[in-house]
VOGU-3710 file (C-alpha; in Angstrom, 3 decimals, decimal comma):
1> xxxxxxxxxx> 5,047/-55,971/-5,762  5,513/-52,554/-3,654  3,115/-51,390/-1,385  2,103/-47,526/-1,676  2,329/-45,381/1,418  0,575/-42,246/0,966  1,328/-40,735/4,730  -0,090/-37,824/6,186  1,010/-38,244/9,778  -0,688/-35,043/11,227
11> xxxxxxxxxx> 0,117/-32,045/13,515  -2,565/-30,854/15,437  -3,179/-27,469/14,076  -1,398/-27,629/11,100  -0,867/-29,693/7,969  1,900/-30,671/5,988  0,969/-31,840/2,841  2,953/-34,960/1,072  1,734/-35,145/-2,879  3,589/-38,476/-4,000
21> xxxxxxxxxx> 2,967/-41,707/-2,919  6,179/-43,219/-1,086  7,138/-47,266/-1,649  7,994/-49,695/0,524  9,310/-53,239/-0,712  6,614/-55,753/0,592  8,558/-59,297/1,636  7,164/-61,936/-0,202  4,804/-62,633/2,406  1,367/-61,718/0,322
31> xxxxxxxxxx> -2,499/-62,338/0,799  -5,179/-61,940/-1,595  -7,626/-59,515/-0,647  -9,135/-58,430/-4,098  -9,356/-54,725/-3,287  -7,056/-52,037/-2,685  -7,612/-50,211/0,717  -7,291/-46,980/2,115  -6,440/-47,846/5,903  -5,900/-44,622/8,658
41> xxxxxxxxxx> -3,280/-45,910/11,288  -4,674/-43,424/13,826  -1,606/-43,706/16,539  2,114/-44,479/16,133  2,782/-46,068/19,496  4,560/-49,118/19,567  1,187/-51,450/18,393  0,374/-48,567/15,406  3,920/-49,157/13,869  3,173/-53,140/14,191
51> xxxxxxxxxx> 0,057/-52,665/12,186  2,094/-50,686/9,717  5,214/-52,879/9,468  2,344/-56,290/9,342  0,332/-54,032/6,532  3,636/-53,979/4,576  4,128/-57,663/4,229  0,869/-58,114/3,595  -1,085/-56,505/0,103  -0,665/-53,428/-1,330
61> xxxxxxxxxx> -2,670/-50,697/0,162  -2,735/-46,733/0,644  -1,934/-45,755/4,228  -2,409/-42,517/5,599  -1,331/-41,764/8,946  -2,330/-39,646/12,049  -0,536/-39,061/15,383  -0,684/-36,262/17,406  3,378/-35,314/17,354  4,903/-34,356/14,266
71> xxxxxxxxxx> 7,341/-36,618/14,509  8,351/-39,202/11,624  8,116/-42,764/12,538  11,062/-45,207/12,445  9,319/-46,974/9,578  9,309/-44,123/7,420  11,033/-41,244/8,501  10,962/-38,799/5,405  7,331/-38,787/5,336  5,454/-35,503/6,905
81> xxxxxxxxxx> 2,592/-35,882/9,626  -0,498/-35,128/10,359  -2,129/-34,408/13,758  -5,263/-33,572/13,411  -8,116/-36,297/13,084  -10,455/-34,802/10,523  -8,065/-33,481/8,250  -6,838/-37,451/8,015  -10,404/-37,937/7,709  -10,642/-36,744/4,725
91> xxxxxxxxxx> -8,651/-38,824/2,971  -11,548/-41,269/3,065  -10,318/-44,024/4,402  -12,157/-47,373/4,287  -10,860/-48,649/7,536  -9,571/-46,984/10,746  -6,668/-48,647/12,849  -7,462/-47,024/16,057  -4,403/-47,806/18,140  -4,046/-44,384/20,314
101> xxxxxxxxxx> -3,765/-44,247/24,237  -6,873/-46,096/25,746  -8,418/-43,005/27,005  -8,585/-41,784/23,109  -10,275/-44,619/21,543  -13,774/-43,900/21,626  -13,239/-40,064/20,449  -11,434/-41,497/17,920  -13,371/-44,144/16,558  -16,820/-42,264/16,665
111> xxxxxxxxxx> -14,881/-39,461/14,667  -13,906/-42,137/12,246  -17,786/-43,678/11,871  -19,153/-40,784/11,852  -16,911/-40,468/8,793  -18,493/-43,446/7,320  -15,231/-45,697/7,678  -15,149/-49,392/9,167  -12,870/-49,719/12,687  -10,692/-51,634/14,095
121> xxxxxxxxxx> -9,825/-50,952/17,344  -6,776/-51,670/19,752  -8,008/-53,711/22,877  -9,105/-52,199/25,733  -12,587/-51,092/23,994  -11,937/-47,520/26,640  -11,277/-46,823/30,432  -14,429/-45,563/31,298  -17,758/-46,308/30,045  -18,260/-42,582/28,438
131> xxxxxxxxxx> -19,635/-42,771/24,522  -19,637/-46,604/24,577  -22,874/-47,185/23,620  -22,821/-44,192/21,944  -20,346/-45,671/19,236  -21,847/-49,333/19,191  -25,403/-47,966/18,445  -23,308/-45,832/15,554  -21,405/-48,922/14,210  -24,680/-50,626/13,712
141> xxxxxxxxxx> -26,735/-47,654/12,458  -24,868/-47,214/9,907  -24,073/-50,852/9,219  -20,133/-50,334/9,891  -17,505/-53,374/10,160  -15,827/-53,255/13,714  -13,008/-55,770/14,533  -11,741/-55,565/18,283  -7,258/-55,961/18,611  -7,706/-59,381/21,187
151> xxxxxxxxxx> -4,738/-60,787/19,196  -4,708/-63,914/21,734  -7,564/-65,025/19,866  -5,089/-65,610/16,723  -2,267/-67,388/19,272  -1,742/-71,011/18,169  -1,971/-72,657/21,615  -5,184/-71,032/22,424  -7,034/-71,926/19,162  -5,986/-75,423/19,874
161> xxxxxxxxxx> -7,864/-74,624/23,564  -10,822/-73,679/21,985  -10,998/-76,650/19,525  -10,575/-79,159/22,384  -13,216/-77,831/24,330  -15,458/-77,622/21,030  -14,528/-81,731/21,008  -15,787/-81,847/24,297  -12,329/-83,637/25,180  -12,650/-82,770/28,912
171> xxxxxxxxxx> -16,516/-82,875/29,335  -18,267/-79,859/31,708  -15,886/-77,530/32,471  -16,123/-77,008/36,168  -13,099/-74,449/36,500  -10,576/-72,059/34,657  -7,295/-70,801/35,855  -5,711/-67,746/33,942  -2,512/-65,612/35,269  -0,425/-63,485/33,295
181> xxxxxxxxxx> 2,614/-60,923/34,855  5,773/-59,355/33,768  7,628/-56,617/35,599  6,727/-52,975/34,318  10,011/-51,739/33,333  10,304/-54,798/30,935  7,959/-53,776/29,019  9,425/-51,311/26,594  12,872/-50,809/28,368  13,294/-48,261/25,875
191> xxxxxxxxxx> 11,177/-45,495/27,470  10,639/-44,463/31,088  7,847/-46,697/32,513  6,631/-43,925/35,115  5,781/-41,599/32,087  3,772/-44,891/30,112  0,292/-45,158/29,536  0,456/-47,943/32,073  1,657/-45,746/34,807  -1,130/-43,678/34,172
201> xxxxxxxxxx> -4,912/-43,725/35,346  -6,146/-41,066/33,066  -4,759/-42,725/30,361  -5,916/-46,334/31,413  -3,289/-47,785/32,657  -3,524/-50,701/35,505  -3,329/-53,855/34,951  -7,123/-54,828/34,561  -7,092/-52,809/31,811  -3,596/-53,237/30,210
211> xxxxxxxxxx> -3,907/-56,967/30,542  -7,447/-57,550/29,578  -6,580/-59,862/27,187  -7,215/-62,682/29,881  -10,757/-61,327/30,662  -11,405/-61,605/26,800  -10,042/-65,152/26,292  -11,443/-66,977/29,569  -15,147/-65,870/28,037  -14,179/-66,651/24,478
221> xxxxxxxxxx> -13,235/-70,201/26,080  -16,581/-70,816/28,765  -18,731/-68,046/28,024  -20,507/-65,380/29,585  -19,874/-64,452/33,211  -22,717/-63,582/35,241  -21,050/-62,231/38,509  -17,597/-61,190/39,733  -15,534/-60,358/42,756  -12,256/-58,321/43,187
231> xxxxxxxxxx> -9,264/-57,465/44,513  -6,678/-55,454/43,514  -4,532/-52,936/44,513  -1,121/-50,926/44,401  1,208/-53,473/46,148  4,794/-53,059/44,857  7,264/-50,242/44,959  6,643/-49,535/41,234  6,577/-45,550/40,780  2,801/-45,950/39,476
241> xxxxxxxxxx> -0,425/-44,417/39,924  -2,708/-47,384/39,133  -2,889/-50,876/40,299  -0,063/-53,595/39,874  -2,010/-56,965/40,824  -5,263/-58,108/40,345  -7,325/-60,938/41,192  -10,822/-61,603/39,901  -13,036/-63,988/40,724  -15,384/-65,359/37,954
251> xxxxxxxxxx> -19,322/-67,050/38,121  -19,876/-68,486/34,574  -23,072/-68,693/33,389  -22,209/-72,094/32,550  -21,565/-72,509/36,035  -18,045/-72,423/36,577  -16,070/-70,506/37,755  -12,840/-68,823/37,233  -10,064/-66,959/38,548  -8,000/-64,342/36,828
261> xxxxxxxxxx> -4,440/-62,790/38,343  -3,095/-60,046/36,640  0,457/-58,199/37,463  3,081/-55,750/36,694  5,845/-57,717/38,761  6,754/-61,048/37,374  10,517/-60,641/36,427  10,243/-64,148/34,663  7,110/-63,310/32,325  4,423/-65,713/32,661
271> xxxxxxxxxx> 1,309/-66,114/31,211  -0,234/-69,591/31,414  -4,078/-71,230/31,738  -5,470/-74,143/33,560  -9,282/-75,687/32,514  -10,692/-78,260/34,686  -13,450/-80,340/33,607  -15,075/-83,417/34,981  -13,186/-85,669/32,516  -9,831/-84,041/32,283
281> xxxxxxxxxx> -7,344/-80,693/32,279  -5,946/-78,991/29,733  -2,946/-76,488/30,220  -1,783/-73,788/28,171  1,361/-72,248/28,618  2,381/-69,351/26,496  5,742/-68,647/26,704  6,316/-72,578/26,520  4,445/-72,569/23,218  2,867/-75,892/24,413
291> xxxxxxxxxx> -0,838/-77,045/25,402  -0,939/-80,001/27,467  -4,166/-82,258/28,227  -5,104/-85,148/30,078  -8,251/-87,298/29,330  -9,545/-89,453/32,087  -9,198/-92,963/31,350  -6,222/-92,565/28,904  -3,551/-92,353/31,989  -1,033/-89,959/30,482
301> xxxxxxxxxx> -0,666/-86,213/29,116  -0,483/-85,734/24,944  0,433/-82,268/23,695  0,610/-79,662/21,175  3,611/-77,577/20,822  4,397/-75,037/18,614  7,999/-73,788/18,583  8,380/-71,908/15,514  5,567/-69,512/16,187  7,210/-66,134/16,570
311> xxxxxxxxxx> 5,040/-63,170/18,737  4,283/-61,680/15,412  3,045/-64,404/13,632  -0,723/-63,853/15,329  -0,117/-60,020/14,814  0,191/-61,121/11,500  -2,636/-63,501/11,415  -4,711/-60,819/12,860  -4,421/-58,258/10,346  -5,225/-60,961/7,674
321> xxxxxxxxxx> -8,370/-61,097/9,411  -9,277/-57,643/9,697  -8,218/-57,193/5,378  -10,374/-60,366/4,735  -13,712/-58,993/6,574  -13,129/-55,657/5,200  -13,073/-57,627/1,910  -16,397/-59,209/2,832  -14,205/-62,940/2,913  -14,216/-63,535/6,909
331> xxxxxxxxxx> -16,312/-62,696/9,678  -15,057/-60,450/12,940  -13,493/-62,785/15,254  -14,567/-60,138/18,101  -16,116/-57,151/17,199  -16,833/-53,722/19,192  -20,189/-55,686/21,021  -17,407/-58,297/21,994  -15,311/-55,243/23,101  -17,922/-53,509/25,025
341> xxxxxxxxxx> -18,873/-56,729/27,036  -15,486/-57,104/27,988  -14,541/-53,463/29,222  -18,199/-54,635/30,990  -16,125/-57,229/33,110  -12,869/-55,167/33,159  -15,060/-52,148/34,880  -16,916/-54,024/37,320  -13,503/-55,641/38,475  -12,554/-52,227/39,352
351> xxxxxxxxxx> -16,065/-51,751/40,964  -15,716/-54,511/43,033  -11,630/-53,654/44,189  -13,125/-50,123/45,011  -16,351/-51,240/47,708  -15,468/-54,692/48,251  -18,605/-55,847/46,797  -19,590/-58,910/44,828  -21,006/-57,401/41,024  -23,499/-58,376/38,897
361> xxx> -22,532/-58,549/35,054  -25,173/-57,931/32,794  -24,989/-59,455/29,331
//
């Protein structure tokens, strides 16, 4: 089977029109959807050409594209772009990727539903609270699917987190431990960190933002948080403008409570969890590929590992999810309410860094 690319990847004043459809060989790795979809990658970052690349292996579909340099991608670098948004519009597609810089979502996506298509949107939701609302009162006016990009939510280890707690396996969770850093330049060592979104705080870089995955998982685990403390601040030599550590104290509604550390400057990447409950501990260690538990009364640790999980897999796994809602087979896993609540958290973290003040989250 070949998948058919029709790409108009779009300059911002112009347009360059393509007329035939261009193939790419799919690998045999194939899902059922039972339609054929007309998805709008809208950004060609290094996430956008993920989707693309994932979209390939996956069903056959017709992609159009939008960035705003006319530039070919890697991917597919005969094809002609588009940069401007409502000319890719247009096309009528029946789901928008939105996977520009942070500080573009929301323009982007309210474009797009106001367009009548479905989203999906890169994590975070935005970097300021501007046209928030504004898009989830659009979404559900006009009875739009919206998926949110928390990808950890498709990560082996921390499915097999969730399903323990669901067991009950370490009773009332009393406490949860979350801490993720890798040094800056890592990240892409291809490009020039100090000219990255994350460098940038009109963009939304920092790494409450960047790395709000954690925020997103530790209340996909215990729940809603009700209050929050933080600090963070510019602490390395990094040429930055935005913060490069983090650490937020959480008040569960449960009543636990959490802490969150977030940095730029790990040179050994780390990302790792800790749940304490009255009857045992779980520990999840990403990088290790391994979740660890201990249940009182049993006197030794049992684990899960899963070795042969590659990072793509649960890109993978993610976009499988997106194609089977917008086929009316799944369910959003975390949709743009799930994405607002959790800028929510991310925001008042920078509140609280800012006066030194203890916030209130409301739900």
């Amino acid at each position: 089977m070949k998948t058919s690319f029709y790409f108009s990847i779009v300059p911002s004043r112009s347009r360059i029109r393509h007329s035939e459809p261009v193939s790419l060989i799919t690998s045999n790795l194939k899902a059922s959807f039972n339609i054929m979809s007309r998805i709008l990658i809208a950004g060609l970052g290094s996430i956008g050409r993920r989707h693309l690349r994932n979209l390939a292996c996956i069903e056959e579909h017709t992609i159009v594209l939008y960035r705003t340099h006319p530039i070919p991608v890697e991917e597919a670098p005969k094809l002609p772009v588009y940069t401007d948004i409502s000319e890719a519009l247009s096309t009528q597609p029946d789901l928008v990727i939105v996977s520009t810089p942070t500080a573009h979502h929301v323009s982007v996506a309210l474009a797009a539903v106001r367009a009548g298509c479905n989203v999906f949107i890169e994590k975070p939701l935005s970097h300021t609270w501007g046209g928030v609302d504004e898009l989830v009162k659009e979404i559900q006016g006009r009875g739009l699917l919206s998926l949110m990009g928390f990808d950890l939510r498709f990560d082996p280890g921390l499915c097999k987190v969730k399903g323990l707690l669901e067991e009950g396996l370490i009773g009332r969770v009393v406490s949860i431990q979350a801490q993720v850093g890798q040094y800056l330049p890592d990240w892409h060592p291809w490009e020039d960190y100090r000219k990255g979104v994350s460098a940038s705080s009109e963009m939304g870089g920092g790494v409450i933002l960047d790395l709000i995955h954690e925020l997103d998982y530790v209340t996909w685990l215990l729940g809603p948080v009700s209050e929050l403390a933080c600090f963070a601040g510019h602490a390395s030599s990094l040429e930055i403008q935005t913060e490069d550590t983090a650490a937020i104290l959480l008040q569960f509604e449960n009543g636990a409570i959490g802490t969150v550390h977030l940095d730029y400057l790990q040179r050994a990447p780390s990302r790792t969890c800790r749940i304490i409950g009255e009857d045992g501990t779980i520990l999840w260690d990403y990088h290790a590929q391994q979740v660890r538990w201990y249940k009182a009364g049993k006197d030794e640790w049992e684990e899960f590992a899963y070795p042969d999980c590659q990072r793509n897999d649960r890109f993978l796994s993610e976009m499988k999810h997106v194609l089977a809602c917008l086929a009316g087979q799944d369910q959003p896993r975390a949709d743009v309410t799930v994405g607002r609540q959790v800028l929510r958290l991310a925001l008042a973290a920078k509140e609280s860094a800012l006066t030194g003040e203890r916030v209130r989250v409301s739900s």
